[in-house]
N, C-alpha and C positions, 0 to 999 in steps of 0.2 A: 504309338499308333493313335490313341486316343487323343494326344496332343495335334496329332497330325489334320484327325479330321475335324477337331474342333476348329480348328484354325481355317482349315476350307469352308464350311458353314459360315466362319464369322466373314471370310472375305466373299461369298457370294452375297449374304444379307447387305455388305457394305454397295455393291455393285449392282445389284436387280434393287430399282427404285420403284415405290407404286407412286404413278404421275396422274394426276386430273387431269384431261387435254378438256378445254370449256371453248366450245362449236366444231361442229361436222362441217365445214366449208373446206376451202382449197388448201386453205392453211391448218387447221384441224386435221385433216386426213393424210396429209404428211407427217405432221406430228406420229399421230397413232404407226404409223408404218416405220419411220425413222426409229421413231423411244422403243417398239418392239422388236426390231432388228437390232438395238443394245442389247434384247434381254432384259428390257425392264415390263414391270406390269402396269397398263394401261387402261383406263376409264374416260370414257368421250363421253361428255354430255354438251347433249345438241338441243333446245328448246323446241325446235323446227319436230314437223315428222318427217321430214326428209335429209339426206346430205345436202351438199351445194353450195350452201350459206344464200350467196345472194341471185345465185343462177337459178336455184331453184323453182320450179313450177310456178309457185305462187308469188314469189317475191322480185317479179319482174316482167317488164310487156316482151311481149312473144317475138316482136319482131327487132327481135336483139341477133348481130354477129358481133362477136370478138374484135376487137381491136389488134390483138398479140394472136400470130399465127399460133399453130395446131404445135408446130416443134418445139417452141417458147413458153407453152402453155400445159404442158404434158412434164412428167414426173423424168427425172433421168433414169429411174431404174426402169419405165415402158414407155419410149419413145416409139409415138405409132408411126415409122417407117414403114410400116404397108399402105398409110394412106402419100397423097400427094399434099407439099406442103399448100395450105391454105388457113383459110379462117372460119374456124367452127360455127355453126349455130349453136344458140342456147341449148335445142336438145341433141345436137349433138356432142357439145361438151360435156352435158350431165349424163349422155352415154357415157363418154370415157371414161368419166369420175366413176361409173356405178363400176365399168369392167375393171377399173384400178383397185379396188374396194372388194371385188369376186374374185378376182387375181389371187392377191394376197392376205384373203382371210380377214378382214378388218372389221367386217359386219358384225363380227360377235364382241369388240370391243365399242361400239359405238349404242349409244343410250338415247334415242327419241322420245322428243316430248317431256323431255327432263332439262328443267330452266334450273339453274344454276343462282340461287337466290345470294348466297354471302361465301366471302371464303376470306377466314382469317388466320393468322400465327396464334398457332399454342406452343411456347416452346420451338423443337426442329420439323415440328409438323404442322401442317396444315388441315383444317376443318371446311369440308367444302357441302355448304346445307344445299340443299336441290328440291324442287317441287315436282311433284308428278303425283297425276290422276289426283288435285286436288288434297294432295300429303305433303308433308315437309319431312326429307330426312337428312342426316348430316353424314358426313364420312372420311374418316383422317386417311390424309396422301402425305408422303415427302414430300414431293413436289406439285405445283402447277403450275400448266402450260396455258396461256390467254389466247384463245384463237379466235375471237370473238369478229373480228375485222373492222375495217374504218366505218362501215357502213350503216351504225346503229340509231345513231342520234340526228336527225336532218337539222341541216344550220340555216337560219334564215335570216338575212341582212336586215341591219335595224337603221332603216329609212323615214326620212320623217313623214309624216302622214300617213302610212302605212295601215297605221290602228284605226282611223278615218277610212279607207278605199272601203265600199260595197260593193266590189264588185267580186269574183269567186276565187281565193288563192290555193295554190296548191304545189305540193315540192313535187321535184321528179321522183322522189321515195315512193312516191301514192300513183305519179302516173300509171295508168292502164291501157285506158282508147281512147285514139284521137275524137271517135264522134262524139265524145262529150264538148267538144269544142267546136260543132260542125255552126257554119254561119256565122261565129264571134267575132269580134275586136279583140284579139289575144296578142299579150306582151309575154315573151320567154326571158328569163335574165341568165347569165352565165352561159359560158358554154366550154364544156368538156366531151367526153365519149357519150355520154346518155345524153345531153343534150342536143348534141351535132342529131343524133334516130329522133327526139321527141320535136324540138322545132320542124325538122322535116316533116313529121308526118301529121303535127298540126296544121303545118303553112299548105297541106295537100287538102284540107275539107274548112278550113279556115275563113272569114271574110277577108280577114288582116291580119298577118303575123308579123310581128315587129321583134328585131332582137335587140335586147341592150349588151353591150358589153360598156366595159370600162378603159381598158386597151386593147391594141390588134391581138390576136392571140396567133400561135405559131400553130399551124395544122397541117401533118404530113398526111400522105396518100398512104393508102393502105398495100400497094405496088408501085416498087419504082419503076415508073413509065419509061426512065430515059436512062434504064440501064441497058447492057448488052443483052441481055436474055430478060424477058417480062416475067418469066417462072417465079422472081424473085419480089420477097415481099420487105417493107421498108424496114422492119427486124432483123430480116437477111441479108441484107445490103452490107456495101463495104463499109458505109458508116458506121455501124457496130460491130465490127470487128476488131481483134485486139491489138492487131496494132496501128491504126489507125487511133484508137485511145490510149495508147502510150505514146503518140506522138505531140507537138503543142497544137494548143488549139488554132493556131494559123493553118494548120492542112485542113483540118474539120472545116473551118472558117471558108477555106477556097475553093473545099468542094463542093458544099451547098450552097454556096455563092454563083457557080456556075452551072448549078440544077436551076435556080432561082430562076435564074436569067432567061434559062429556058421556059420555066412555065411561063412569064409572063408576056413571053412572045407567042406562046401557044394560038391555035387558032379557034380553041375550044375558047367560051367564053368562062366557063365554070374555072378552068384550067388557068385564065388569067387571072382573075379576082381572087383565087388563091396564092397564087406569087405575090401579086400586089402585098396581099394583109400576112405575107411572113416576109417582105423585106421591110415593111415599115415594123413589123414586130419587132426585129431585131437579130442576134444571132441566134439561132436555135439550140447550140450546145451550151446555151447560157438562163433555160427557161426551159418548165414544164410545156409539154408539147402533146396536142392533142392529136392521136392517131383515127381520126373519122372523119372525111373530105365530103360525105356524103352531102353537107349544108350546100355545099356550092354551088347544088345544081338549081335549088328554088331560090335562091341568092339571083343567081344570074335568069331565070324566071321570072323575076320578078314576085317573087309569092312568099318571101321574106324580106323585109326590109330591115338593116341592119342601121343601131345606132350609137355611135362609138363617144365613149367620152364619160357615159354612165349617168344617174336618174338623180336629178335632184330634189323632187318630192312627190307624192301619192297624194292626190285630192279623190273627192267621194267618188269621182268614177273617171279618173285621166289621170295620167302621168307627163309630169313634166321634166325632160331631162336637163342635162347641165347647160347644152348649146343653146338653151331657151326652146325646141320644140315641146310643142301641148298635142298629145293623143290622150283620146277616147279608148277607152279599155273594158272590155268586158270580164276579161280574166288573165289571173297573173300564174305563169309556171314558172317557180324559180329553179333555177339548176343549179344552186351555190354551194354543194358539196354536205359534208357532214363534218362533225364536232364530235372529240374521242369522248368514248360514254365509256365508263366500268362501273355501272350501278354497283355489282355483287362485290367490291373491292372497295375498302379504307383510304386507299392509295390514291391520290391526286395526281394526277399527270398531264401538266399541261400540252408537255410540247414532247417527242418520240424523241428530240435530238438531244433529249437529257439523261436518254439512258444509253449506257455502254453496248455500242452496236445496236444500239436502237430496240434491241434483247432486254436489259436488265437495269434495275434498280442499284447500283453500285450497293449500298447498305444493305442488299438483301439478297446479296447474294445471285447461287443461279436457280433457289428451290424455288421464285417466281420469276417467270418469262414471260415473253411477249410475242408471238412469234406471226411475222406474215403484217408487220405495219409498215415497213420499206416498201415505199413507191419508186421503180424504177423508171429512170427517165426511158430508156429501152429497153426489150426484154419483159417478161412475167413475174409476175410475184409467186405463182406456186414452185417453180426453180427455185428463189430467194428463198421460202419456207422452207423447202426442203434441204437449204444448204443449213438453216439455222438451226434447225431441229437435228442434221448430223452431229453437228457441235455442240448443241444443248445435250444429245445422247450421251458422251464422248464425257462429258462435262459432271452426267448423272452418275456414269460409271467410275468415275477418277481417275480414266483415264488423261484428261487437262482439268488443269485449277484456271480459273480467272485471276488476272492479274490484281494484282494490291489496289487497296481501295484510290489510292492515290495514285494510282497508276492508271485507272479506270477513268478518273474523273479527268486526267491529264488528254487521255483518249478522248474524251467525248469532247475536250476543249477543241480538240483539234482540228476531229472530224467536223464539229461545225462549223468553224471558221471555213476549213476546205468544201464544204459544200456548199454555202453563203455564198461564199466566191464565186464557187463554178457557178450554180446559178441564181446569179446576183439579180436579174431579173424579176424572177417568182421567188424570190426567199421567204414569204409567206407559206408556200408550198413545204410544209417544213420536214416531214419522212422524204424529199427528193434526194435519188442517189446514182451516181452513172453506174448500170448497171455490172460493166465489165471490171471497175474497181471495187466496187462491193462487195462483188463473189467473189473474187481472187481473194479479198482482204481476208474471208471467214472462211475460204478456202484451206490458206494458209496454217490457221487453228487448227481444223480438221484435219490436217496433214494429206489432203485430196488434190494438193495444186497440181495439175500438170507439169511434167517436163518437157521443156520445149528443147527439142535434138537442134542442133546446126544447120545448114543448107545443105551440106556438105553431108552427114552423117543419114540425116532420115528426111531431104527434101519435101516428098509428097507430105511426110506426117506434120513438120512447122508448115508449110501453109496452110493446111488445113487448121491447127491449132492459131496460128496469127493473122492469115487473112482472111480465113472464113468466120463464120458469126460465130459467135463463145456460146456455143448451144452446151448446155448442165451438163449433157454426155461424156463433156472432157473432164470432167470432175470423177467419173467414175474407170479412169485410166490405172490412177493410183489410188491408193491409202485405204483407210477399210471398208468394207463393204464393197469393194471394187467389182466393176465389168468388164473386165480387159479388154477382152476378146469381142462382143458384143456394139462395145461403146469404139473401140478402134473401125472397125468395121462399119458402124453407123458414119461417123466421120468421115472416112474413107470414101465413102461411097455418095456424100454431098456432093458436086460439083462444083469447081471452083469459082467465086464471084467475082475476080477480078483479073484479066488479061495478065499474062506475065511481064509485058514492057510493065503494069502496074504496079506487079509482085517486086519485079527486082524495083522499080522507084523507091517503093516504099521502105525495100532491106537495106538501101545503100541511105535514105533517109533517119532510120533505126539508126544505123550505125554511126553516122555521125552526129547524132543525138548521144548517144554514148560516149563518143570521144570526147564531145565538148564538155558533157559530164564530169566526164575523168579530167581533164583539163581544169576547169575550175574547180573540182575537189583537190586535185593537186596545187594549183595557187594558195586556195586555202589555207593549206597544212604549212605551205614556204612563208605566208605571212602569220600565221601562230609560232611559229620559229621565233 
């Protein structure tokens, strides 16, 4: 007896891990809920006094909406099905977060106003020093979780004369309000999602707003206008569903070749000059793609003036671009993204597409993670976090090992090549990932992949699972922690987004993607013969 339960003690100790999750944002807060639902013991330290990470109150202008609907955006274990799908405000998001967080208890694991100053290897532990109220203390964890997010370090292009311009610079990290710019000569550079809200809402109190880019950039509407039902938003759409990404890029290719076509003939004005600058973009499943259309409208206003081709030097107060135009400038707002920062870490990392799944350091194992640096091309990152922090869980408990060092690195070979390719485009863009291969890929680990029934056997449930959008909720069908009942029912009750003359196109297109498959895997085998 004695033999018996010593032996349970040592496999619980081997099983409940104490984890550091370091920031309370969208990926932090997954974290804490995932690694606790293992059964392990968890410590969040958040620098912030708030959750949110970058949503937060302070760390963002007000007049922020979501890019990624409310469904895409939300945790798969409380998809808010009571609202109608749309796009969050900023406080309405960090409503969510707070009810996700009251829901399930999480507040008593999360540590505000505790910056996280160093965290090293001693041995199979971890030492992770923390500052608070003006004190340094340290505290050994098995593991830690980095949820810190992309968003730390602001990157600013090294332009020549740059160091030379007087006149006022500023990243969109610091933007706040436009009336600091009311009456200026202002230049915006880049454009992404904060970019598309801050040009707008300078080019609206503005003298001159001028935008630089470098090339066209692809930018989808935030509702596909020219679908059957408008209810649906461009994360909804048939475009991201699964099998329309299991198919080749020739159908993706033909579909939004024939939206295209449409905007440009639009009779809106905004509505053209954005087909225009995503056919000369290029193909869109081939390049990061900015979900905020909003620019178009002061674009076609006139109250932006767009300059493509990029800046080729900063004098004491004008910019001169590549085309040879000279503007007068009063102030520069760059929107160039950020540069991955781990001050509190030894560890160098230049590029996410070196570590296995974008997770882990091959050499070190799974007791340091990364969790919530996958930028999907479509789709949300807090879904993404929460798939990887099941499998980090899963990982902590032994219940799965990671594969051999050499096996790891063979993976990461691959996966970049594969994703370089896909988008051969932006492959600067370097955490880009289609988001319906990603999840299935870490799915798989998890042992949470969906089974997709036949036409035949459970009709209504494969369409929903293949032509509806690959909302996380299929994730919680099977394998542990499952929703059966809940998550089937959620699904269910979507409504279909694509016509069934569409459905059967697409099943009789599967299937002979399949065949051909099997066709040349069997030539194959007759020529190793």
């Amino acid at each position: 007896m004695a033999v018996l339960c010593s032996s349970l003690l040592y496999t619980e100790r081997i099983m409940n891990k104490t984890i550091a999750v370091i920031g309370a944002g969208l990926s932090g807060i997954a974290a804490v809920k995932q690694l606790t639902d293992g059964g392990h013991q968890v410590t969040c330290f958040e620098k912030a006094e708030s959750f949110g990470g970058v949503f937060a109150d302070k760390k963002i202008y007000d007049d922020l909406h979501l890019t990624i609907s409310n469904y895409f955006m939300a945790y798969s274990d409380y998809v808010p099905n009571h609202q109608k799908l749309k796009f969050w405000s900023k406080k309405e998001y960090i409503n969510y977060l707070g009810e996700y967080i009251e829901r399930f208890d999480i507040a008593k694991h999360i540590h505000y106003d505790h910056e996280v100053c160093c965290v090293q290897k001693q041995g199979d532990k971890w030492l992770v020093t923390y500052k608070s109220a003006d004190t340094e203390q340290t505290k050994e964890f098995d593991m830690v979780a980095v949820c810190s997010g992309h968003f730390q370090k602001p990157k600013l292009p090294d332009l020549p004369g740059l160091d030379m311009y007087q006149g006022n610079i500023e990243h969109s990290n610091d933007y706040r309000d436009k009336h600091n710019y009311a009456g200026k000569r202002v230049l915006c550079v880049g454009l992404g999602e904060s970019s598309a809200d801050i040009t707008s809402e300078i080019s609206q109190v503005a003298r001159k707003c001028i935008l630089s880019l470098r090339r066209y950039p692809a930018v989808a509407p935030r509702y596909m206008a020219f679908q059957e039902d408008p209810y649906f938003t461009i994360d909804t759409s048939w475009l991201t569903s699964r099998i329309v990404n299991k198919l080749p890029h020739r159908y993706h290719g033909g579909i939004t070749k024939g939206i295209f076509n449409k905007y440009v003939t639009s009779r809106n004005d905004h509505v053209r000059i954005r087909g225009e600058w995503l056919k000369k973009s290029g193909p869109s499943h081939h390049q990061a793609v900015t979900k905020n259309e909003r620019l178009f409208r002061p674009i076609a206003d006139g109250k932006v003036t767009p300059n493509i081709g990029g800046i080729e030097r900063f004098e004491k107060n004008a910019v001169v671009f590549k085309d040879g135009t000279r503007e007068e400038v009063d102030a520069v707002v760059f929107c160039t993204g950020y540069q991955l920062s781990f001050p509190f870490l030894d560890v160098s990392i230049a590029n996410m597409r070196d570590l296995y799944k974008q997770m882990f350091i091959p050499e070190m194992g799974h007791s340091l993670s990364f969790i919530g640096f996958v930028r999907p091309q479509q789709g949300g990152i807090p879904v993404i976090a929460e798939m990887q922090c099941r499998y980090l869980s899963k990982l902590a408990s032994g219940e799965a090992q990671l594969p051999t060092l050499s096996e790891m690195h063979d993976v990461i070979k691959h996966d970049t090549k594969h994703w370089q390719t896909e988008y051969k485009i932006t492959p600067h863009v370097a955490s880009l990932v289609n988001y319906c291969h990603y999840m299935d890929s870490v799915a798989k680990l998890v042992g949470c992949m969906p089974q997709i029934p036949s036409l035949f056997k459970d009709p209504l449930l494969r369409v929903k699972l293949l032509h509806n959008p690959q909302f996380a909720a299929q994730y919680r069908l099977d394998g542990p922690n499952n929703m059966t009942h809940t998550a089937r029912e959620f699904l269910l009750s979507f409504p279909n987004i694509s016509s069934w003359p569409r459905i059967l196109h697409f099943e009789v297109a599967l299937a002979a993607q399949k065949l051909l498959s099997r066709l040349r895997l069997d030539g194959l085998r007759e020529i190793s013969k």
